[in-house]
LUMMI-331960 format. One record per residue (C-alpha): residue in one letter; residue number from 1; x, y, z. Coordinates in nm, 2 decimals, padded with zeros to 4 digits. Example, Ala and Ser with C-alpha at 12.3 -4.5 7.8 and 13.67 -1.06 7.14 Angstrom:
<kolses>
fiti/kevo/xx/yy/zz
A/1/01.23/-00.45/00.78
S/2/01.37/-00.11/00.71
</kolses>
This chain:
<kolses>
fiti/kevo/xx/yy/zz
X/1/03.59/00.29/03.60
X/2/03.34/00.55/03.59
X/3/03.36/00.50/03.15
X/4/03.29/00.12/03.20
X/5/02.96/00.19/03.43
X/6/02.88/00.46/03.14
X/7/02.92/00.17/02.89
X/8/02.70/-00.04/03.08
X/9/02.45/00.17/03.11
X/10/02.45/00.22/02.73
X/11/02.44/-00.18/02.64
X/12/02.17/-00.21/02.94
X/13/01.98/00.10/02.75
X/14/01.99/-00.06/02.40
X/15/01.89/-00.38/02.52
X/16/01.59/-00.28/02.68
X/17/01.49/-00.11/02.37
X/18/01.57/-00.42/02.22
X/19/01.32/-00.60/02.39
X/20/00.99/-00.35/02.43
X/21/01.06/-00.32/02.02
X/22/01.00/-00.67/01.96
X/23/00.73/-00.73/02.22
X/24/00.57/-00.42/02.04
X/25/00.56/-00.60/01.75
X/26/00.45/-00.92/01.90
X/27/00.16/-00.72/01.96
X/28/00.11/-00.55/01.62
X/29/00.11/-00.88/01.49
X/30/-00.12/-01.01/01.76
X/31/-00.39/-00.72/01.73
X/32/-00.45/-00.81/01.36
X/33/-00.43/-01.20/01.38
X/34/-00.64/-01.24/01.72
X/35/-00.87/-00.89/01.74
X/36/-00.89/-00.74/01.42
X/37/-01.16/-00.96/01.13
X/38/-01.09/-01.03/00.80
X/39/-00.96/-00.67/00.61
X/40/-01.18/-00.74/00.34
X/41/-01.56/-00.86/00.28
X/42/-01.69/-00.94/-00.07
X/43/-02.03/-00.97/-00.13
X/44/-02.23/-01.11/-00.47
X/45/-02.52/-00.95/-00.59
X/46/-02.76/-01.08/-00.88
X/47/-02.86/-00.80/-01.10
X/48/-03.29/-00.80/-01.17
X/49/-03.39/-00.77/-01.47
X/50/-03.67/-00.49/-01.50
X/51/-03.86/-00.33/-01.77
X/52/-03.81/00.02/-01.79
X/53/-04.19/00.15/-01.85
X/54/-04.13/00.51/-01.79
X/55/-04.34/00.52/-02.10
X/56/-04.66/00.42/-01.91
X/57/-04.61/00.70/-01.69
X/58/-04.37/00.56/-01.42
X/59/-04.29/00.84/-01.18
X/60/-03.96/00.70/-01.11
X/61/-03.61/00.74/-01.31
X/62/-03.51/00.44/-01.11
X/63/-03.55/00.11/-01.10
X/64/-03.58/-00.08/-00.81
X/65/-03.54/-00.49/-00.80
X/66/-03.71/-00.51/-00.48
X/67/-03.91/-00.38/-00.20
X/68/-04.25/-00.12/-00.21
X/69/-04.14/00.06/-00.55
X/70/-03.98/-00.27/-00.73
X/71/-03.97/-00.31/-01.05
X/72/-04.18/-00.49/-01.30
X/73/-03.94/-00.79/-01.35
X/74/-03.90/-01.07/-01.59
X/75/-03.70/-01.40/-01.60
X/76/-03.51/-01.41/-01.87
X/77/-03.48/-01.28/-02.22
X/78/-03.69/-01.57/-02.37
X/79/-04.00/-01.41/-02.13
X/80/-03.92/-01.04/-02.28
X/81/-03.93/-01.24/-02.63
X/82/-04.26/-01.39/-02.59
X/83/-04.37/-01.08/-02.45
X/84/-04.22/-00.87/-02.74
X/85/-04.02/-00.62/-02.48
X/86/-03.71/-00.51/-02.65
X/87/-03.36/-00.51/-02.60
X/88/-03.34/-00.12/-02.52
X/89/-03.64/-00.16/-02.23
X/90/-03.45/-00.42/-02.04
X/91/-03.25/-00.26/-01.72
X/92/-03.03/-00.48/-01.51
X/93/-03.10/-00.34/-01.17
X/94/-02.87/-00.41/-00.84
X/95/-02.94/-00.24/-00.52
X/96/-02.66/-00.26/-00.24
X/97/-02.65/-00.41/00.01
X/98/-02.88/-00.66/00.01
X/99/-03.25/-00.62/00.18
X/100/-03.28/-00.53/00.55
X/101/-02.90/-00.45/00.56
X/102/-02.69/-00.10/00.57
X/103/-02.36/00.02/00.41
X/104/-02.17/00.19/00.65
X/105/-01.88/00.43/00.63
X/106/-01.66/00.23/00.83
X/107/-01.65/00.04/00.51
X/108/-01.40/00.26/00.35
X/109/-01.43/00.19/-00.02
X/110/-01.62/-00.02/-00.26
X/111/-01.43/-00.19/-00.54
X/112/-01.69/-00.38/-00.78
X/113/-01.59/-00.62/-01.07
X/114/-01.86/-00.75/-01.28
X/115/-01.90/-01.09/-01.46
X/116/-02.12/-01.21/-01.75
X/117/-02.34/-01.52/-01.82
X/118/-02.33/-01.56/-02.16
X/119/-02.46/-01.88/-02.35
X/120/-02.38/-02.00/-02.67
X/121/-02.62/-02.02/-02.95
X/122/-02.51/-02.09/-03.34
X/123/-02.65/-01.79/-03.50
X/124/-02.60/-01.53/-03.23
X/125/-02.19/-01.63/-03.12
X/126/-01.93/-01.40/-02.98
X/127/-01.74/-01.23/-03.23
X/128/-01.38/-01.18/-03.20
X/129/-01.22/-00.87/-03.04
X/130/-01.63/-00.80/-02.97
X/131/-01.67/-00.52/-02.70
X/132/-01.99/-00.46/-02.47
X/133/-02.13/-00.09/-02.44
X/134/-02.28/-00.04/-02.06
X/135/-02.53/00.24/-02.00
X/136/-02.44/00.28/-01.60
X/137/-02.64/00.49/-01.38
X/138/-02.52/00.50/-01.00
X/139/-02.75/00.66/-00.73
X/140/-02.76/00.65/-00.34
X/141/-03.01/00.79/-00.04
X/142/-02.96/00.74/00.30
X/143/-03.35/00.65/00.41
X/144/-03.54/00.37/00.25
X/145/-03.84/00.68/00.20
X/146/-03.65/00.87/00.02
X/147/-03.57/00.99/-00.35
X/148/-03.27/00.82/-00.53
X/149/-03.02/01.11/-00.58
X/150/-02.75/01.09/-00.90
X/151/-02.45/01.04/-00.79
X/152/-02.28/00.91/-01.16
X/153/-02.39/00.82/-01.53
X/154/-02.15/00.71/-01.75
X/155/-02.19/00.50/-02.07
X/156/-01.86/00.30/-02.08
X/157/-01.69/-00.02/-02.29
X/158/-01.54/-00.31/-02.21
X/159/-01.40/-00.63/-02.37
X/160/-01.54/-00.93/-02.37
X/161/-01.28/-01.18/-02.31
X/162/-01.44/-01.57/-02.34
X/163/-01.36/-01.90/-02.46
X/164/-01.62/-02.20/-02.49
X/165/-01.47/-02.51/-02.40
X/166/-01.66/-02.75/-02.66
X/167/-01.71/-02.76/-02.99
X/168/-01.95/-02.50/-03.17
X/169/-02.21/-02.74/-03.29
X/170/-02.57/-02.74/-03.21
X/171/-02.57/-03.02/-02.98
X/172/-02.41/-02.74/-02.71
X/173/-02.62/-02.51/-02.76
X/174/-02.72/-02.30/-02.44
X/175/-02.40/-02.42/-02.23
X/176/-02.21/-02.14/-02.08
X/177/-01.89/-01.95/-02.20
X/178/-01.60/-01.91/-01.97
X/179/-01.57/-01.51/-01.96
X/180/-01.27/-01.32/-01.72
X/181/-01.44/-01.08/-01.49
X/182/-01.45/-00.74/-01.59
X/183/-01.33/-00.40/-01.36
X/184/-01.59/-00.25/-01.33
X/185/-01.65/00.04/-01.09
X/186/-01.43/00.19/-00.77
X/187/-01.53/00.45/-00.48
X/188/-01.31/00.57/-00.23
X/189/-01.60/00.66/00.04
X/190/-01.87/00.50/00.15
X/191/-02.06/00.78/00.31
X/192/-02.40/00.67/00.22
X/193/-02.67/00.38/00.36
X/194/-02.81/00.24/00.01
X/195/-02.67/00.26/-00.31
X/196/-02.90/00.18/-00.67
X/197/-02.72/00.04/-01.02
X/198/-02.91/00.06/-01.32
X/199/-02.73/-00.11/-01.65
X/200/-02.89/-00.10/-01.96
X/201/-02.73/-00.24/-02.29
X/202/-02.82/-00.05/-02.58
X/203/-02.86/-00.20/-02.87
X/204/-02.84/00.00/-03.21
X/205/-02.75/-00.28/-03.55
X/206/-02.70/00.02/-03.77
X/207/-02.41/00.11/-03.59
X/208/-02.29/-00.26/-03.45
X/209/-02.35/-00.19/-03.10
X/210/-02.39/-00.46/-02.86
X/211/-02.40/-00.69/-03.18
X/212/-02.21/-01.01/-03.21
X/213/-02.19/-01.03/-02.81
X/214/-02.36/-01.38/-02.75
X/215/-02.68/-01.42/-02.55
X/216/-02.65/-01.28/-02.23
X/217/-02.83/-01.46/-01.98
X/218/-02.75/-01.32/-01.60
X/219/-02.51/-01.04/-01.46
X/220/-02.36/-01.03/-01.13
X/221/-02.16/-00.82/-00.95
X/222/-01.90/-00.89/-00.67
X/223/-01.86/-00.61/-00.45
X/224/-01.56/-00.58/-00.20
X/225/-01.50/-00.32/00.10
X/226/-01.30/-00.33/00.39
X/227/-01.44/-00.49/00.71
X/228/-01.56/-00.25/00.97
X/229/-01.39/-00.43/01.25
X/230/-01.06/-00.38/01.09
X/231/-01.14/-00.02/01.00
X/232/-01.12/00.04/01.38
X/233/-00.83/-00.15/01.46
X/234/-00.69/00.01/01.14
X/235/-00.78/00.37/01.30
X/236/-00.64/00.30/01.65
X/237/-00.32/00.15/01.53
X/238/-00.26/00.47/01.34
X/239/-00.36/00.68/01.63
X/240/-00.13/00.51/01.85
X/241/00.18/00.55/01.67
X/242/00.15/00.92/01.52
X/243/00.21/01.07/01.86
X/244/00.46/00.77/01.96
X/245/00.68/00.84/01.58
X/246/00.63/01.20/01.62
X/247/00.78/01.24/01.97
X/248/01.05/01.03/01.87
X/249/01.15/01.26/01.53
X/250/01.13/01.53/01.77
X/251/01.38/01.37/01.99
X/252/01.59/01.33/01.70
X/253/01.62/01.63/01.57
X/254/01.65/01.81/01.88
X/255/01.97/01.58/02.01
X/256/02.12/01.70/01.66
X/257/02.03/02.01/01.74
X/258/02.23/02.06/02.03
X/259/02.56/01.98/01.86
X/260/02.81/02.28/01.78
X/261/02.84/02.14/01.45
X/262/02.52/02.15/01.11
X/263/02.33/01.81/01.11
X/264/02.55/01.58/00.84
X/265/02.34/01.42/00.57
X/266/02.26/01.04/00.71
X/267/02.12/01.27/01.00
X/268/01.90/01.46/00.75
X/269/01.78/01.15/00.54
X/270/01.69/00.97/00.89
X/271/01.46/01.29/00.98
X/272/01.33/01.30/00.62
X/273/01.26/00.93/00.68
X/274/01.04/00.99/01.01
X/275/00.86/01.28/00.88
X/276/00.75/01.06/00.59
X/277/00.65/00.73/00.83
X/278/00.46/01.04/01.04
X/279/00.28/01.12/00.69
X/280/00.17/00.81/00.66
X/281/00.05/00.75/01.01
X/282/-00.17/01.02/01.06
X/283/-00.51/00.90/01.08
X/284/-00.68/01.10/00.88
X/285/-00.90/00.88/00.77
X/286/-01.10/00.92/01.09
X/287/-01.24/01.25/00.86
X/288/-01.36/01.00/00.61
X/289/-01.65/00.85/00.82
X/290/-01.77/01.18/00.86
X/291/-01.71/01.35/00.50
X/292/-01.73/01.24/00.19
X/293/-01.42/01.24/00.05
X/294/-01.39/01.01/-00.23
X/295/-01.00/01.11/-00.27
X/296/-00.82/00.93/00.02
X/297/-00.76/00.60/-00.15
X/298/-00.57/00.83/-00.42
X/299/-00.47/00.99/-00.11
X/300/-00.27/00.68/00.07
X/301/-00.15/00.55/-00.23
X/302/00.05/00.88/-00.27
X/303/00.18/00.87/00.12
X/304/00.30/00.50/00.07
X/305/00.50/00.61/-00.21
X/306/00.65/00.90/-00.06
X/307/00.74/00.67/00.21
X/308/00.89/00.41/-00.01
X/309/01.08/00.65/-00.18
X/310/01.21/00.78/00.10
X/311/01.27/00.44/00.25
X/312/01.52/00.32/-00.07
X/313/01.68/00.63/-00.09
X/314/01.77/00.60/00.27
X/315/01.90/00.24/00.22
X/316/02.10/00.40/-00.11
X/317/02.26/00.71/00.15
X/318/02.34/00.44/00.41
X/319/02.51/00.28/00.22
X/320/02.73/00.60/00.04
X/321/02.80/00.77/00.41
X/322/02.97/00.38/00.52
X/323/03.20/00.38/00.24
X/324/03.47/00.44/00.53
X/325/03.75/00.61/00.28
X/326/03.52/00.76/00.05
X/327/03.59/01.13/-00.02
X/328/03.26/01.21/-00.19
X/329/03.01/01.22/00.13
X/330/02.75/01.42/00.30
X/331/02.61/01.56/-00.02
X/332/02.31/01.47/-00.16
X/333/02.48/01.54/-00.49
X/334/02.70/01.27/-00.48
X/335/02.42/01.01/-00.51
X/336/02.23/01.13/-00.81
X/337/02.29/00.81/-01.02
X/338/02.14/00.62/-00.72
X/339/01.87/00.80/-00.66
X/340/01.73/00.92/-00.97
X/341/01.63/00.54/-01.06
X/342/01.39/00.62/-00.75
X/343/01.24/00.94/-00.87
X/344/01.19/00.82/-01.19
X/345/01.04/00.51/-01.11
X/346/00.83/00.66/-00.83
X/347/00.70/00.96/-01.08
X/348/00.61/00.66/-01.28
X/349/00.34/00.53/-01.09
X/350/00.21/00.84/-00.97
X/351/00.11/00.92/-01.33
X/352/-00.01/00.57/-01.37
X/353/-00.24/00.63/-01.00
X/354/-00.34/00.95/-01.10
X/355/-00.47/00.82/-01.45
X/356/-00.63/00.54/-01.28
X/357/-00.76/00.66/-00.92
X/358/-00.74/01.01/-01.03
X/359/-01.03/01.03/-01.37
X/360/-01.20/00.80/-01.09
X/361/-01.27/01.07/-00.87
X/362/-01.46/01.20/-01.15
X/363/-01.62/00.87/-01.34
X/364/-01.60/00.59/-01.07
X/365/-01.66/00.32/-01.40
X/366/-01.33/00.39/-01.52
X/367/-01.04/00.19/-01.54
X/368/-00.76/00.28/-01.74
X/369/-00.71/-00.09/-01.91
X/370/-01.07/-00.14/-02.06
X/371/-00.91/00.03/-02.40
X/372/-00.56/-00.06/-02.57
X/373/-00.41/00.26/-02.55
X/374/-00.49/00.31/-02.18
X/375/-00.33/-00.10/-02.11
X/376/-00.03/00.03/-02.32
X/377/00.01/00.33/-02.17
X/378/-00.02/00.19/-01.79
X/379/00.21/-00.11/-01.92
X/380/00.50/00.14/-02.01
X/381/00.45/00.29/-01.67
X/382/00.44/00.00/-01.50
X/383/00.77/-00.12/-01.73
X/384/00.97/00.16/-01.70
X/385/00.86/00.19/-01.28
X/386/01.02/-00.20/-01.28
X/387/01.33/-00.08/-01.48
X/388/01.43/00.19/-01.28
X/389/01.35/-00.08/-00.95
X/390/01.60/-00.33/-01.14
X/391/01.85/-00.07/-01.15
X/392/01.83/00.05/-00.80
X/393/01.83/-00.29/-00.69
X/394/02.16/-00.37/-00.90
X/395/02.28/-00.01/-00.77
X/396/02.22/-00.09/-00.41
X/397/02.42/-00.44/-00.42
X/398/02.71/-00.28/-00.59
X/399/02.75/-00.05/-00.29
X/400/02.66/-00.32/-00.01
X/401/02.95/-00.53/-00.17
X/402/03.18/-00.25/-00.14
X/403/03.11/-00.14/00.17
X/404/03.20/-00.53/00.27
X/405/03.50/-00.50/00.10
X/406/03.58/-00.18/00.28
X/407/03.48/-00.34/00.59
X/408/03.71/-00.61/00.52
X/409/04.02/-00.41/00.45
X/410/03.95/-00.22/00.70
X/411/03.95/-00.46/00.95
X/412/04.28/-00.60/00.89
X/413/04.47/-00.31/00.95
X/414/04.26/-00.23/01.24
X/415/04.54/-00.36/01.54
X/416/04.75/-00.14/01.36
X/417/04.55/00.21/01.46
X/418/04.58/00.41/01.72
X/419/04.28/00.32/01.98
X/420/04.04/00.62/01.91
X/421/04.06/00.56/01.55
X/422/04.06/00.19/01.61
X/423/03.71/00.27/01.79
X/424/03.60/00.53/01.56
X/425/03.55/00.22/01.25
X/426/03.40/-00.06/01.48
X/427/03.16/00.16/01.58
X/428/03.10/00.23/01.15
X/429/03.13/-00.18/01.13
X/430/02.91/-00.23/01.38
X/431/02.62/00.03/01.30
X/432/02.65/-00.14/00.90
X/433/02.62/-00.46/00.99
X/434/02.32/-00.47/01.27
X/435/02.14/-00.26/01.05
X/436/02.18/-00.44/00.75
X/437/02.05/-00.70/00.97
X/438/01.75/-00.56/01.08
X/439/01.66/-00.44/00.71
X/440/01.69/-00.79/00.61
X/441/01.49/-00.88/00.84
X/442/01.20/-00.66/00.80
X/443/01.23/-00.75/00.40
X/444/01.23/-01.12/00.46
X/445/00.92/-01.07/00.72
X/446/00.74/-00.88/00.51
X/447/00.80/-01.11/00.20
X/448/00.72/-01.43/00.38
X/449/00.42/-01.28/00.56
X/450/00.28/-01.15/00.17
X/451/00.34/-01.49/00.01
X/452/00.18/-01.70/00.37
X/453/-00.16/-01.40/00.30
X/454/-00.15/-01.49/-00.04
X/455/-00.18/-01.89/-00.03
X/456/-00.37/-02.00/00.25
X/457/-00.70/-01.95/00.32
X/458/-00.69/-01.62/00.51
X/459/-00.75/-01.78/00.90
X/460/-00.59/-02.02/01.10
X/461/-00.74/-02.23/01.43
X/462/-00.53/-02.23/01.69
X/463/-00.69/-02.39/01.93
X/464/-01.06/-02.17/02.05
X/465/-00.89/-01.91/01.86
X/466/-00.92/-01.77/01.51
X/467/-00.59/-01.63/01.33
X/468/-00.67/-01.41/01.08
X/469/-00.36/-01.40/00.88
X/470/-00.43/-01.12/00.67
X/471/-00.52/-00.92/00.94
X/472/-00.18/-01.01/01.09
X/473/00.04/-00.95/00.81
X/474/-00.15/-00.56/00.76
X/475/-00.07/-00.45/01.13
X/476/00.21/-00.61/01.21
X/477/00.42/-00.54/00.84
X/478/00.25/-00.20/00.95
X/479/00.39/-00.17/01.31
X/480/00.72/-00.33/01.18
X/481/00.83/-00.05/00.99
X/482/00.73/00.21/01.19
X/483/00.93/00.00/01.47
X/484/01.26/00.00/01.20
X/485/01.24/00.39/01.15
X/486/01.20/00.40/01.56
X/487/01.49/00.19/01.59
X/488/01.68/00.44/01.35
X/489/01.59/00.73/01.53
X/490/01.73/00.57/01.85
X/491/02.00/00.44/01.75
X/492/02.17/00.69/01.57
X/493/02.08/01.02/01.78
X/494/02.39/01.17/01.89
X/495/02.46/01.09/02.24
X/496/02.38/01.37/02.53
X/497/02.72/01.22/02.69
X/498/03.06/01.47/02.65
X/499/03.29/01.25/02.49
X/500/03.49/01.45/02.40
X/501/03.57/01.54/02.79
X/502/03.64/01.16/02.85
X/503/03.89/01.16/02.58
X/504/04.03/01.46/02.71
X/505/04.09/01.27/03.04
X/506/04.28/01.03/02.94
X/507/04.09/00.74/02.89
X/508/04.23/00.71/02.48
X/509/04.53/00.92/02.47
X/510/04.47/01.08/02.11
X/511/04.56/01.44/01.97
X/512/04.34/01.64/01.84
X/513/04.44/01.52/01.42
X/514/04.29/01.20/01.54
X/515/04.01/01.36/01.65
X/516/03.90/01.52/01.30
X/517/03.86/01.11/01.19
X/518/03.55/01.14/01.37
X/519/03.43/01.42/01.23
X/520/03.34/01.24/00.85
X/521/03.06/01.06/00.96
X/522/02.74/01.08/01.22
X/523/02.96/00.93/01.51
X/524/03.11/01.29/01.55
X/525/03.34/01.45/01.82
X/526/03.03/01.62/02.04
X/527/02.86/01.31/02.07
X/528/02.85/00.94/01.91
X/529/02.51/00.75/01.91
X/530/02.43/00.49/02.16
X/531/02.55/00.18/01.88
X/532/02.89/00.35/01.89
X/533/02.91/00.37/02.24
X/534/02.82/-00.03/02.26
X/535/03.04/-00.07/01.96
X/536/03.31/00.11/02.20
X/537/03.23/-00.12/02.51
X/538/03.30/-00.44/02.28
X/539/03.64/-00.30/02.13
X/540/03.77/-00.19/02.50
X/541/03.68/-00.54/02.63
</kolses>
């Protein structure tokens, strides 16, 4: 009687769980859909085109397009022609943002690509394989009355990549080729008001620079940064579940503590697993609107990939540790061929980040695939990361399948076992299968929510109210996972219950051989998890 109102208590536990889990992430979802605006903002900007007379004893290095120390501008090149102003005096000038507005910190990062007008003329046409050279000058101040400070001057290349979609005759003269945008610069901070580009294209024939690159007619920028509205949200979500994550691992750990036995390995990967979600979660970024730390994009992308890493490994361990019969467990030895796909794949990309995000910390022009050896060299990174995530992916179905087939024979001969033993691989059946369940349903979630962000138009009207779908899929994939390594946590803490004094009692008649069955895997003798108590409750009824 008394083991029946324990069992009870246990389902009624796990189903309240159940329930505040998924109306947390009803609200995770919510928050980023209803609250929370668009993550992103892009904004266009129109270079000016000024005339560097520094030789006329300008004061300033800089060149403004507009406001009490603009520029002396022109319109366009056949002006500077008629006016016989060279190529080399010409400086495409953007200030950002535009006039009587403020950059802000809450901003996060800036992330410009740039895009050429070009114009097709019959003596002056793109060559092929024909590369630009930009002389790039970055500067910033915080006060409208103050002196432009240096922050970066870098003279980079990039190729120009445009077709012309009519013939190359005379009659289309002056109509416009169609020319991919171009990367072309990346901050990680935006810790200042007003920022000031300055491009100049050299121009040198002796040495076939900037020759054989059409006319160029206009460039414009498109600069992106996160909203400041969903900085905060961002912030406050993260704020919110550090201390909830953290006191949960804490939990954890100290529930295995108490046992009379070491922790076995599942138990270990599960802790590894919530000390890398807590990595993730701490807001740190709360420093960023106070410091400039142009690092912290390099910065995330290495705690997402310690995360993921830790995330398919645990899938990988799972997996091993339910192979019911299986000699080889709980050591982190056994699963070497597994795993090292993982490490291989995940070193990988840090060297391709770290090439990319990490020379930006020092030139923020630089991207790694404006030459052919950097595209080749962050293609085989990018190959060999998808290689060793095909293999992990074949790995991981190989071990799911025979952990069904295990399942399977296993629960044939199950009428056949004594009661406690009987117990002892429901519970295992039980854990595999609702978990497997919830994984697939966080990967499915996550998968449809990415493609649904991808291919609509980023809000929905529901109504008076605005869904911003983008928003939504950020904090609630977000708040999803961190729910799925709460849920783990939870469910597979050993119990505080003595089951073994229940056993002793009576209630499953077993000897102590039996016993040692119990001992393989997490559901040990001082304690199983709540899902093996509720896995217990089932088999008794």
């Amino acid at each position: 009687m008394a083991g029946a109102i324990i069992e009870n208590m246990s389902t009624k536990k796990l189903c309240i769980v159940g329930v505040i889990l998924l109306i947390f992430q009803i609200i995770a979802f919510l928050v980023g859909g209803l609250i929370a605006p668009s993550p992103t903002a892009a904004v266009p900007y129109v270079a000016i085109k000024c005339i560097d007379v520094r030789k006329n004893h300008h004061r300033s290095k800089w060149l403004m397009p507009w406001g009490p120390d603009q520029c002396e501008k022109i319109r366009d090149f056949d002006e500077a022609m008629s006016r016989q102003i060279e190529a080399n005096d010409i400086v495409f000038s953007i200030h950002m943002p535009l006039p009587h507005r403020e950059m802000s910190p809450w901003f996060q990062f800036m992330v410009y690509i740039l895009h050429m007008d070009i114009a097709f003329k019959i003596d002056n046409q793109i060559k092929e394989n024909a590369e630009i050279m930009l002389d790039v000058s970055l500067a910033y101040r915080d006060d409208m009355s103050e002196e432009w400070v240096e922050m970066a001057h870098e003279v980079e290349t990039r190729k120009l990549k445009c077709k012309f979609g009519a013939p190359k005759t005379i009659e289309n003269e002056g109509k416009f080729y169609d020319c991919e945008v171009l990367p072309f610069m990346e901050i990680g901070t935006v810790a200042h008001k007003f920022y000031l580009i300055n491009i100049r294209l050299p121009v040198n024939e002796r040495e076939r620079i900037n020759v054989g690159i059409g006319e160029i007619k206009d460039i414009s920028l498109v600069g992106i940064h996160q909203n400041g509205g969903f900085t905060k949200v961002w912030f406050a979500m993260k704020t919110f579940l550090t201390p909830s994550i953290f006191i949960i691992m804490i939990w954890y750990w100290r529930r295995i503590m108490m046992m009379t036995r070491p922790p076995v390995l599942l138990e270990k990967v599960i802790f590894a697993l919530g000390i890398s979600m807590t990595f993730i979660n701490i807001p740190v970024e709360w420093f960023s609107i106070g410091f400039d730390w142009t690092w912290m994009l390099l910065f995330g992308d290495i705690r997402q990939g310690i995360f993921y890493a830790m995330l398919l490994s645990f899938w990988i361990i799972f997996c091993g540790e339910h192979m019911m019969d299986q000699s080889e467990r709980n050591h982190f030895s056994a699963y070497w061929k597994q795993v090292g796909p993982i490490a291989v794949g995940a070193f990988c990309l840090f060297v391709f980040d770290m090439c990319e995000r990490g020379v930006q910390l020092k030139n923020p022009f630089y991207s790694i695939w404006t030459t052919d050896v950097g595209t080749e060299l962050a293609m085989a990174f990018i190959i060999v990361a998808g290689i060793c995530l095909c293999l992990y992916f074949l790995f991981l179905c190989f071990m799911v399948f025979q952990v069904f087939r295990n399942i399977s024979g296993k629960q044939s001969s199950l009428p056949a076992m004594s009661k406690v033993r009987r117990l002892h691989y429901e519970g295992l059946i039980f854990r595999f299968k609702f978990l497997m369940l919830i994984t697939l349903a966080c990967a499915a979630m996550t998968i449809i929510f990415f493609i649904v962000s991808q291919v609509t138009e980023g809000s929905w009207k529901w109504g008076d109210y605005t869904v911003q779908v983008n928003s939504a899929f950020f904090t609630g994939i977000y708040g999803m996972w961190n729910l799925y390594v709460f849920a783990l946590m939870f469910l597979y803490a050993p119990s505080h219950k003595n089951y073994v004094e229940e056993q002793s009692n009576g209630d499953l008649g077993v000897n102590s051989g039996e016993e040692l069955q119990l001992t393989t895997t997490i559901t040990h003798v001082d304690g199983p998890t709540e899902v093996y108590k509720l896995a217990r409750k089932e088999a008794q009824e």
